[in-house]
C-alpha positions as CSV (number, residue, x, y, z in Angstrom):
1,X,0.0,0.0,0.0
2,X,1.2,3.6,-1.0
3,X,1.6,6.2,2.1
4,X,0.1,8.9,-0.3
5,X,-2.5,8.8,-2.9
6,X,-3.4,12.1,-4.5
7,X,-6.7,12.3,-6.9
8,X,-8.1,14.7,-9.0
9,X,-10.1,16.2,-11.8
10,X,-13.5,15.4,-11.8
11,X,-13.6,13.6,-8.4
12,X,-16.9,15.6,-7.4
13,X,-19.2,13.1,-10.0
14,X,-17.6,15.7,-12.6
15,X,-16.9,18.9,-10.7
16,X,-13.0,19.7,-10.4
17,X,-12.1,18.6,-7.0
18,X,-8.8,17.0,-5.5
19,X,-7.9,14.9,-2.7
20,X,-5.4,13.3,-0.8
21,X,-5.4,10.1,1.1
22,X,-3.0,9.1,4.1
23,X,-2.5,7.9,7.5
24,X,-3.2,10.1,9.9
25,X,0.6,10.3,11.4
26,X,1.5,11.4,8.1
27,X,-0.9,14.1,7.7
28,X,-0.1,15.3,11.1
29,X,3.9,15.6,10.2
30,X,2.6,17.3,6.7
31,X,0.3,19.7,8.9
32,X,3.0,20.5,11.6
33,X,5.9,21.8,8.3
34,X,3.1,23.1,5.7
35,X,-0.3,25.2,6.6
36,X,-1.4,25.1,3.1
37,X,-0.1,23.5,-0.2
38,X,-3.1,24.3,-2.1
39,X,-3.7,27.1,-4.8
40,X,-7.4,27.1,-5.0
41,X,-8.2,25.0,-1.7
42,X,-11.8,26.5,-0.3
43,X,-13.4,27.0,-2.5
44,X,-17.1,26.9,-1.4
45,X,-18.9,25.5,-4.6
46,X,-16.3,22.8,-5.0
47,X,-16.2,22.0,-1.3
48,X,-19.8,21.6,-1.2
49,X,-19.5,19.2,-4.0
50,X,-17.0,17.4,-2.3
51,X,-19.2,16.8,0.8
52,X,-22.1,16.2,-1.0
53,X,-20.4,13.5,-2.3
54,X,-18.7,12.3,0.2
55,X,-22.1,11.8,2.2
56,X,-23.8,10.3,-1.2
57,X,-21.0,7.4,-0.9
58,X,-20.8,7.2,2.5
59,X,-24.9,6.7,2.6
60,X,-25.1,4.3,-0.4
61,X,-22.3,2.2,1.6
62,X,-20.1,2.0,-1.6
63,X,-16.8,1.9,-0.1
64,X,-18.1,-1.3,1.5
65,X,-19.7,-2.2,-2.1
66,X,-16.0,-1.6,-4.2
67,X,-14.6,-4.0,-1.5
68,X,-17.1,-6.8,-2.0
69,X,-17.2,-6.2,-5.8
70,X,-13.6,-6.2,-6.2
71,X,-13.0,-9.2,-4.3
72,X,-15.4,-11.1,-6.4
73,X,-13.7,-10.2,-9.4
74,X,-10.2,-11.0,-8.2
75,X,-11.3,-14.3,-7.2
76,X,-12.5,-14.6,-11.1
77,X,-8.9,-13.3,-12.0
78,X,-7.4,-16.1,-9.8
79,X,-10.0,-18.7,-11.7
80,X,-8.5,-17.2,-15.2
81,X,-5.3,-17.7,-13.9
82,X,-5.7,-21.5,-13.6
83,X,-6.6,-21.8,-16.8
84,X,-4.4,-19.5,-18.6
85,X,-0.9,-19.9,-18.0
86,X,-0.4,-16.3,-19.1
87,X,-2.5,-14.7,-16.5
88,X,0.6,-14.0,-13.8
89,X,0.2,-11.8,-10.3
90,X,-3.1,-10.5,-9.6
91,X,-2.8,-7.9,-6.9
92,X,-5.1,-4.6,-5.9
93,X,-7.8,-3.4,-3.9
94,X,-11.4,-2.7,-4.2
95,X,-12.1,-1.4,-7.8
96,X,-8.6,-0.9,-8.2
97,X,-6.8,-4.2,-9.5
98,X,-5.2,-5.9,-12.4
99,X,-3.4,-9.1,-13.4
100,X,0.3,-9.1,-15.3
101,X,0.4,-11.2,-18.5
102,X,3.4,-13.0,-19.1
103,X,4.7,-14.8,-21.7
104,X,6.2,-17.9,-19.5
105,X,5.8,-17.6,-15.3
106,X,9.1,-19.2,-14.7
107,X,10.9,-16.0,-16.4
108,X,8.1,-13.5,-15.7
109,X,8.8,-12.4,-18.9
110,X,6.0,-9.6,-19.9
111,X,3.5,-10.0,-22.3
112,X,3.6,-7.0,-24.1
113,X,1.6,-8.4,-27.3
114,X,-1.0,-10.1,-25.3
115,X,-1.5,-7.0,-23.3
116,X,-1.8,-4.5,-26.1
117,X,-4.2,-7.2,-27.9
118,X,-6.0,-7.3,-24.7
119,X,-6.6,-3.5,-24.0
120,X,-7.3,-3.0,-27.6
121,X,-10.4,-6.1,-27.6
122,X,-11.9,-3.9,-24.4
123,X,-11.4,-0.7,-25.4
124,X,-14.3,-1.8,-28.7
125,X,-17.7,-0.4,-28.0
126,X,-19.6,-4.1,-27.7
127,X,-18.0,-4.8,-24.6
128,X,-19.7,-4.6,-21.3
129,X,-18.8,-1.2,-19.9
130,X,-18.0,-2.0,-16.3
131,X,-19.2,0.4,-13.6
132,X,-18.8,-0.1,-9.9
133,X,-23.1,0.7,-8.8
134,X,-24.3,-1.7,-11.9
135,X,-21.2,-4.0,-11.4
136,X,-22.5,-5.3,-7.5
137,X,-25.6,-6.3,-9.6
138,X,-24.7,-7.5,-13.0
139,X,-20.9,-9.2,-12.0
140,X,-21.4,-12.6,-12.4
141,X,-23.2,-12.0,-15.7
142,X,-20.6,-10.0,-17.4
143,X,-18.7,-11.1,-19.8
144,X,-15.6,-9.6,-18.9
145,X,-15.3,-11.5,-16.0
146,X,-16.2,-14.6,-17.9
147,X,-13.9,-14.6,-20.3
């Protein structure tokens, strides 16, 4: 796990806010050498956006909802894996995961091919466009977890 994680752009469900994420000892040491390290930090329109979203998530429960989800489909990763040999580490966290493609898992050698072939077979329009709310209730029929 990273110590920092910064986001940004369109965080607010499309209004420009920015965030960072970190333990609270860090943020403490941060806070006790820097007041401020933002240029536009305050803002009320974008903080209310922030909260308002904040709330929306926290209320809906989908924190909890990206960690069930994303542990269903990493256990589908792992499932791939068995049956292709080219499907190497799967590692992440919530919605937040992947699996490296190899070409052999004794050398770990990448699969660089595979992988463009790969991203370039999702990125056409008549595959299922995975999104976290519709994914809790549509996972197990999508087709790009049964690949």
């Amino acid at each position: 796990m990273p110590d920092i994680v910064t986001m940004g752009k369109p965080m607010a469900n499309g209004h420009p806010v920015g965030g960072v994420v970190t333990t609270q000892a860090i943020m403490t040491r941060f806070r006790e050498a820097f007041r401020y390290f933002n240029t536009f930090g305050g803002n009320p329109v974008s903080c209310a956006a922030a909260m308002a979203l904040l709330e929306e998530m926290e209320a809906e429960g989908l924190q909890a909802q990206a960690t069930r989800v994303g542990a269903y489909c990493q256990d589908k990763l792992v499932k791939l894996g068995e049956k292709h040999a080219c499907i190497s580490d799967i590692r992440g966290g919530g919605m937040i995961f992947g699996a490296e493609l190899v070409t052999s898992r004794d050398t770990e050698a990448p699969a660089s091919a595979l992988c463009a072939k790969v991203v370039n077979e999702i990125a056409r329009p008549r595959h299922f466009a995975f999104k976290p709310r519709a994914a809790q209730e549509h996972a197990e029929n999508s087709p790009a977890i049964a690949v």
